[in-house]
GUDREN-171103 format. One record per residue (C-alpha): residue in three letters; residue number from 1; x negated, y negated, z. Coordinates in steps of 0.25 Angstrom, whole numbers. Each point is the difference from the previous one (the first is absolute). Example, Ala and Ser with C-alpha at 12.3 -4.5 7.8 and 13.67 -1.06 7.14 Angstrom:
<'ALA' 1 <-49 18 31>>
<'SER' 2 <-6 -14 -2>>
END
This chain:
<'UNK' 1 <0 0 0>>
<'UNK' 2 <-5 -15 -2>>
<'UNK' 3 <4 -11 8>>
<'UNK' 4 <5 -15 -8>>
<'UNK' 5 <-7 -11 1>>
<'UNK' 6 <4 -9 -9>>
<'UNK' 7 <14 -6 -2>>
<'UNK' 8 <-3 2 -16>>
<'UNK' 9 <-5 12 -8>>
<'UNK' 10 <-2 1 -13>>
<'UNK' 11 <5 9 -10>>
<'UNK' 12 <-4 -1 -15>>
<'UNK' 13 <-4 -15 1>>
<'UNK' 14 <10 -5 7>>
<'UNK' 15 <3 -5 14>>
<'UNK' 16 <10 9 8>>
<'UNK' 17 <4 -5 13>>
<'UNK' 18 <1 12 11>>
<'UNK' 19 <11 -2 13>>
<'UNK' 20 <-8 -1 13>>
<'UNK' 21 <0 13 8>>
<'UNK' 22 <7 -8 11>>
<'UNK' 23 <12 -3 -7>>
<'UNK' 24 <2 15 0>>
<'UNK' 25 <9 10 6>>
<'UNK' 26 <0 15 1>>
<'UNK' 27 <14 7 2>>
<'UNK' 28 <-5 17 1>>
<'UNK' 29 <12 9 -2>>
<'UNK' 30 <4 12 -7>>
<'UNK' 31 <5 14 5>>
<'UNK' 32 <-1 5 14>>
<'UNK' 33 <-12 11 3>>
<'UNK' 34 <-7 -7 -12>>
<'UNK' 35 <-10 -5 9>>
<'UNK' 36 <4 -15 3>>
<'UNK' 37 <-6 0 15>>
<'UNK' 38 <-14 6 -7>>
<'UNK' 39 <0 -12 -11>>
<'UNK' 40 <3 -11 14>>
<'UNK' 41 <-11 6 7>>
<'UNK' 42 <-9 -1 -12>>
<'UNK' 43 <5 -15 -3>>
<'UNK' 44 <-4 -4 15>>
<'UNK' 45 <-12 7 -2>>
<'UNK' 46 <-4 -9 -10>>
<'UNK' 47 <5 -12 6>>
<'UNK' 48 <13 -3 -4>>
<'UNK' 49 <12 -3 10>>
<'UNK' 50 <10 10 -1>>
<'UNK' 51 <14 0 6>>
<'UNK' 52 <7 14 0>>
<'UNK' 53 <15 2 -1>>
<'UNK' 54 <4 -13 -1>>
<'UNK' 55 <15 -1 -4>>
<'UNK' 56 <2 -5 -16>>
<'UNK' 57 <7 -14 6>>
<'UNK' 58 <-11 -3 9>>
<'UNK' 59 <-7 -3 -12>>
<'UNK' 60 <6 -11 -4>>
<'UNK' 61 <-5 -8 14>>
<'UNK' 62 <-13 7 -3>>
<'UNK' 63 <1 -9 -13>>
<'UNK' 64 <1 -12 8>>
<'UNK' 65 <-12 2 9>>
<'UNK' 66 <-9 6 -11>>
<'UNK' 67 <5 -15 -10>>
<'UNK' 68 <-3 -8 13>>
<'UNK' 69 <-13 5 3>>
<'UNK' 70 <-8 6 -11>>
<'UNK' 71 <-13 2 4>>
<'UNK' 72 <4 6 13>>
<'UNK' 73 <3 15 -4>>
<'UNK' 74 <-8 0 -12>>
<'UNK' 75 <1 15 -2>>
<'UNK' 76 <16 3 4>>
<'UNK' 77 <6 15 -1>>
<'UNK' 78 <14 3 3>>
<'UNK' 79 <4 14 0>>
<'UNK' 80 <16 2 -2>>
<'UNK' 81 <7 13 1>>
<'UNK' 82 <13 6 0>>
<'UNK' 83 <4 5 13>>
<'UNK' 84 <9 -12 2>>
<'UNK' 85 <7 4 -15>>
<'UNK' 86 <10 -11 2>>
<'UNK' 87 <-10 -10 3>>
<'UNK' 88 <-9 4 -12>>
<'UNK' 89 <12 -2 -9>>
<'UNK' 90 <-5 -14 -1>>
<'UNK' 91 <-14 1 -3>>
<'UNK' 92 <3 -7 -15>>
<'UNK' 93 <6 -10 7>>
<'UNK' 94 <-11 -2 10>>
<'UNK' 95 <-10 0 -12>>
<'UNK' 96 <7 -10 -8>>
<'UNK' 97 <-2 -9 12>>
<'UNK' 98 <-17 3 2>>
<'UNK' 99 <3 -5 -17>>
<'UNK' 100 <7 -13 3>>
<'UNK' 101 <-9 -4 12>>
<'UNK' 102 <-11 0 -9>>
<'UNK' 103 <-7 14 8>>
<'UNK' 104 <-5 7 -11>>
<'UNK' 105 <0 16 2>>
<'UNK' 106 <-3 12 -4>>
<'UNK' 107 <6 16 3>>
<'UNK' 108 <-8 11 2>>
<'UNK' 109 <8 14 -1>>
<'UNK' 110 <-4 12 6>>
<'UNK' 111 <8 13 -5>>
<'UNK' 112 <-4 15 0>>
<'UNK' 113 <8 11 -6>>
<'UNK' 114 <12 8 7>>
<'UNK' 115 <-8 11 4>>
<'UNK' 116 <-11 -9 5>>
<'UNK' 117 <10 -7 10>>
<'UNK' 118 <8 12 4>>
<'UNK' 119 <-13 6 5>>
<'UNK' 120 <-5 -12 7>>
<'UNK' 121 <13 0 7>>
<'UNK' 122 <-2 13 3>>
<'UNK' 123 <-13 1 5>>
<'UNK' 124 <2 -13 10>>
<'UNK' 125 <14 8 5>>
<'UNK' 126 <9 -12 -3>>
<'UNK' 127 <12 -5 -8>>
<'UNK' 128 <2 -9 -11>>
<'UNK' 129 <6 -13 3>>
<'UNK' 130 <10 1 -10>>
<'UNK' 131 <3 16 2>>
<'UNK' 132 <10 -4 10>>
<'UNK' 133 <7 15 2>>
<'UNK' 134 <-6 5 -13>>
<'UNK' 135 <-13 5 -5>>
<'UNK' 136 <-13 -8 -3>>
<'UNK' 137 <2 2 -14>>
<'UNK' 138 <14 -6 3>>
<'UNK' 139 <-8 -14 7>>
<'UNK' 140 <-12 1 -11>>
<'UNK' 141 <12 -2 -10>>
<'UNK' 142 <8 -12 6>>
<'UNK' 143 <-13 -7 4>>
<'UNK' 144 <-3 3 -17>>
<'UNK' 145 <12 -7 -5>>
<'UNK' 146 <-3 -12 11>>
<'UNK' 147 <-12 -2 -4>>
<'UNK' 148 <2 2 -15>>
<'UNK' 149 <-1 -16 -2>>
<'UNK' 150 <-12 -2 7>>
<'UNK' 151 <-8 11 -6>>
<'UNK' 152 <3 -5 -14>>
<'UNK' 153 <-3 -15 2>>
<'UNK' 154 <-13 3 9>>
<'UNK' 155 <-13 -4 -5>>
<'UNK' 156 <-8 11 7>>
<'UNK' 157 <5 14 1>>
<'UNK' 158 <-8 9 8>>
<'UNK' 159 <4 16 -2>>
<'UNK' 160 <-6 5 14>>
<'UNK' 161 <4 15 -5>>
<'UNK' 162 <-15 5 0>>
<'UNK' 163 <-6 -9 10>>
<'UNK' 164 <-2 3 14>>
<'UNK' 165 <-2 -12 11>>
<'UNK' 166 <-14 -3 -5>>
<'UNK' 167 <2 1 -14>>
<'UNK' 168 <10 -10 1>>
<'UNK' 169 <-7 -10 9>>
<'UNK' 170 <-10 1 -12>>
<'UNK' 171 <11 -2 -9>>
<'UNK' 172 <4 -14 6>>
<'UNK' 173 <-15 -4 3>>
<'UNK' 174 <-1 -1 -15>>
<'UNK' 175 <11 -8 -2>>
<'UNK' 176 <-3 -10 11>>
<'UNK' 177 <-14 -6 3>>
<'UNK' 178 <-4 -10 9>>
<'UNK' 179 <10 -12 -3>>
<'UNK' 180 <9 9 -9>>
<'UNK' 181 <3 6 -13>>
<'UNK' 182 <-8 -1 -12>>
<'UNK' 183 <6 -4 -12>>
<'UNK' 184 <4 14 -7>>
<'UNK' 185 <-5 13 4>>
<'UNK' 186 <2 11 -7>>
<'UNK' 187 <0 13 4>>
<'UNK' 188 <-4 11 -13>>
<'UNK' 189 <6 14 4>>
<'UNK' 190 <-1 13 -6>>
<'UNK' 191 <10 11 3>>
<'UNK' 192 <4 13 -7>>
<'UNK' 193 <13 2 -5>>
<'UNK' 194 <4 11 5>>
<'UNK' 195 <-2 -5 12>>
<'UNK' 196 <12 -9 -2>>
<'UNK' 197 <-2 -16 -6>>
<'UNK' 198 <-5 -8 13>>
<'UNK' 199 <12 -10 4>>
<'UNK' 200 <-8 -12 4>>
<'UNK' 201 <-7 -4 -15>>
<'UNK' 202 <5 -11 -9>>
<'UNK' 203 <-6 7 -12>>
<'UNK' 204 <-2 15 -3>>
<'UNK' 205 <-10 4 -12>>
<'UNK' 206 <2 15 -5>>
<'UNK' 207 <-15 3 -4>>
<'UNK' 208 <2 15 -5>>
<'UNK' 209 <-2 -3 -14>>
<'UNK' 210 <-14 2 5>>
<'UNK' 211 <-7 13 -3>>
<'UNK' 212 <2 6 13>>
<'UNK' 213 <-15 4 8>>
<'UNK' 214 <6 10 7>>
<'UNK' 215 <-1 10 -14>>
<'UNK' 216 <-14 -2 1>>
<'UNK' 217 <-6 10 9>>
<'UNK' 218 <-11 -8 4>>
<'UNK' 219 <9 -12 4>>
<'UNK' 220 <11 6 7>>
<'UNK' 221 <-6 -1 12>>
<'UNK' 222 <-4 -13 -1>>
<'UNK' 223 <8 -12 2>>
<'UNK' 224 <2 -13 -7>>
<'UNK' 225 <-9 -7 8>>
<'UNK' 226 <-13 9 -3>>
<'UNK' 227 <-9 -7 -13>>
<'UNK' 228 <3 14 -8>>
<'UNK' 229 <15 -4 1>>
<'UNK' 230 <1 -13 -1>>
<'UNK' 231 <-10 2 -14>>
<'UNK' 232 <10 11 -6>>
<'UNK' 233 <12 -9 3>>
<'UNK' 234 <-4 -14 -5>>
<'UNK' 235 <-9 2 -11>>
<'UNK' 236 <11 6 -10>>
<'UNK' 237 <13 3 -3>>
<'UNK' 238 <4 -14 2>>
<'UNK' 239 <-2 -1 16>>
<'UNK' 240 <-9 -13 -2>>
<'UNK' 241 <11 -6 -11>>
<'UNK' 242 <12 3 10>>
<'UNK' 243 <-8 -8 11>>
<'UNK' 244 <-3 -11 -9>>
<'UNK' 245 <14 -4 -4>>
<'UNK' 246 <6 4 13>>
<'UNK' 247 <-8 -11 7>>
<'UNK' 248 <4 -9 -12>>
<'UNK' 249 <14 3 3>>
<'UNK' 250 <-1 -2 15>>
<'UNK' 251 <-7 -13 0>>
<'UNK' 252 <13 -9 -2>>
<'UNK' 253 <8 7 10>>
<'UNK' 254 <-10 0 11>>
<'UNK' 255 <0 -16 -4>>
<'UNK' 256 <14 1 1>>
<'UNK' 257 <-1 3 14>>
<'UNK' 258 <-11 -9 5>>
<'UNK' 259 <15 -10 -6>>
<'UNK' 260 <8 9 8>>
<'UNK' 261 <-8 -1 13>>
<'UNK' 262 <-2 15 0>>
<'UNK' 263 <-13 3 6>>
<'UNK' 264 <0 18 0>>
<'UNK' 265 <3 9 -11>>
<'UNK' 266 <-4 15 -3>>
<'UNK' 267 <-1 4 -14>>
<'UNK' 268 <0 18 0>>
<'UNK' 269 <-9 7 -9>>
<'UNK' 270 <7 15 -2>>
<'UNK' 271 <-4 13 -7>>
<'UNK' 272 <4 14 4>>
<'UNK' 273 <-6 2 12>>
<'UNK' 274 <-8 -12 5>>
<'UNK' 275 <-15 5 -1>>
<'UNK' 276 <-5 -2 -13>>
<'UNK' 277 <6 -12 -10>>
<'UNK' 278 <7 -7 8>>
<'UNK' 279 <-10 -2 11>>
<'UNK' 280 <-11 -3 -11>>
<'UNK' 281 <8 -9 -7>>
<'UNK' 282 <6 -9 15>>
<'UNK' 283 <-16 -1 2>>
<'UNK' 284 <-3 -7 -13>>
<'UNK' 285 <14 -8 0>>
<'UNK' 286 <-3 -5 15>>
<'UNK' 287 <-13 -4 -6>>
<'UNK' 288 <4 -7 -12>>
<'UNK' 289 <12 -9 9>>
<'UNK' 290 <-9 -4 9>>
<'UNK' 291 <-7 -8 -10>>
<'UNK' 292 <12 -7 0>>
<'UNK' 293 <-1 -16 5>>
<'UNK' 294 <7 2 16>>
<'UNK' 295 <2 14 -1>>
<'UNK' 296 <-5 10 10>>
<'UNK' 297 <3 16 -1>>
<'UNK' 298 <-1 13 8>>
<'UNK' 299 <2 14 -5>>
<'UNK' 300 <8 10 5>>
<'UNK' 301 <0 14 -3>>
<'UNK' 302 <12 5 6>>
<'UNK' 303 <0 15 -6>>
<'UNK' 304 <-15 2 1>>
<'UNK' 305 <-2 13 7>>
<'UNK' 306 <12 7 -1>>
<'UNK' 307 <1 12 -6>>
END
């Protein structure tokens, strides 16, 4: 992560002005067991005042004191979630506020798949707070439908599925530095197929039009990240030209989200099974974004190991 110092940065020549950190709030939210406590504790760690539970409407006065005295909790984040359902009803509203008191925010959504949750749940021998009489697949479903709005109109989402406590804690170190986000990270993930399409990417690149390494007996038990792999993957079969025009044709939209004031994205590379292709060619993506003007990227391999 880098820190801003200047109020400008420029991109292609010209002058782009850059909000101050201070004007900035964090809400955190997203699905219950999806690790919302680990991110809090992760955000204190790296200095940031972070309020838990805090009811949607409390917001609005939140507002007010962070309009009133902007430099005194430079690094605010507020973490809402759904155990009080008709209070959390009016989280739109309560944001449109933070808008028209001039409090610029972001979201950050944490989710993980139904099976994930129902085991956490499980495993800390406690209910859902939405399950009511029913299962916690029952809660897990109403809290989905509660949350649906949020997820889709949140500028990070975190799928916390195959991460334990430290993992995430990692996760949100490299999306907040000292003073704050960067401008646009990107996270470059490969995945296998059959191990089902990972939920939190914005983009999702099939890369098994590539000669598959796993034919070659010498490769097979290689991976995409040794030279021999990487070698048979990029030099033909139009790996290097795929590449090429995919960073083209990612350029304008990560522009377009600098304008959107998104600062995270994840962009999945898949083949079959996650070894081979898709980790060699995540390796030489990540590489080429970074090269990016205010890009910064990490890699992934969310399948890499698995059999």
């Amino acid at each position: 992560m880098t820190e801003q110092q200047d109020e400008t940065s420029t991109v292609d020549g010209d002058l782009t002005p850059i909000k101050p950190v201070e004007s900035e709030l964090l809400v955190v939210t997203g699905m219950s067991g999806a690790g919302r406590s680990t991110a809090a504790n992760a955000l204190e760690d790296h200095g940031w005042y972070v309020i838990e539970n805090l009811p949607p409407q409390m917001l609005g006065t939140l507002s007010e004191l962070v309009s009133r005295m902007p430099g005194a909790l430079p690094k605010l984040a507020v973490v809402v979630d759904v155990r009080g359902k008709a209070l959390f009803a009016d989280i739109r509203e309560s944001l449109n506020a933070l808008s028209a008191a001039g409090v610029a925010y972001r979201v950050l959504f944490l989710d993980a798949s139904d099976d994930t949750l129902v085991r956490r749940f499980e495993q800390g021998r406690r209910p859902h707070p939405l399950q009511k009489d029913g299962r916690i697949l029952d809660g897990i479903a109403a809290e989905r439908v509660l949350l649906a709005e949020m997820k889709a109109q949140a500028e990070m989402l975190l799928d916390t599925s195959d991460l334990n406590v430290h993992q995430l804690g990692s996760a949100v170190t490299e999306l907040f530095s000292e003073s704050g986000p960067v401008v646009l990270t990107l996270t470059v993930m490969s995945f296998g197929f059959k191990y089902g399409l990972p939920v939190d990417a914005n983009y999702v690149a099939d890369v098994r039009f590539i000669p598959n390494p796993h034919w070659i007996p010498q490769l097979r038990p290689l991976t995409g990240q040794d030279e021999a792999v990487s070698n048979f993957v990029l030099k033909d079969n139009g790996a290097a030209d795929f590449v090429d025009r995919y960073v083209h044709a990612l350029e304008p939209v990560l522009e377009g989200y600098r304008r959107e004031n998104k600062h995270y994205a994840t962009i999945a590379i898949g083949c079959t099974g996650g070894k081979h292709r898709s980790v060699a060619v995540a390796i030489e993506l990540a590489k080429r974004l970074s090269q990016l003007p205010r890009v910064t990227t990490s890699i992934r391999h969310r399948d890499l190991g698995r059999e």
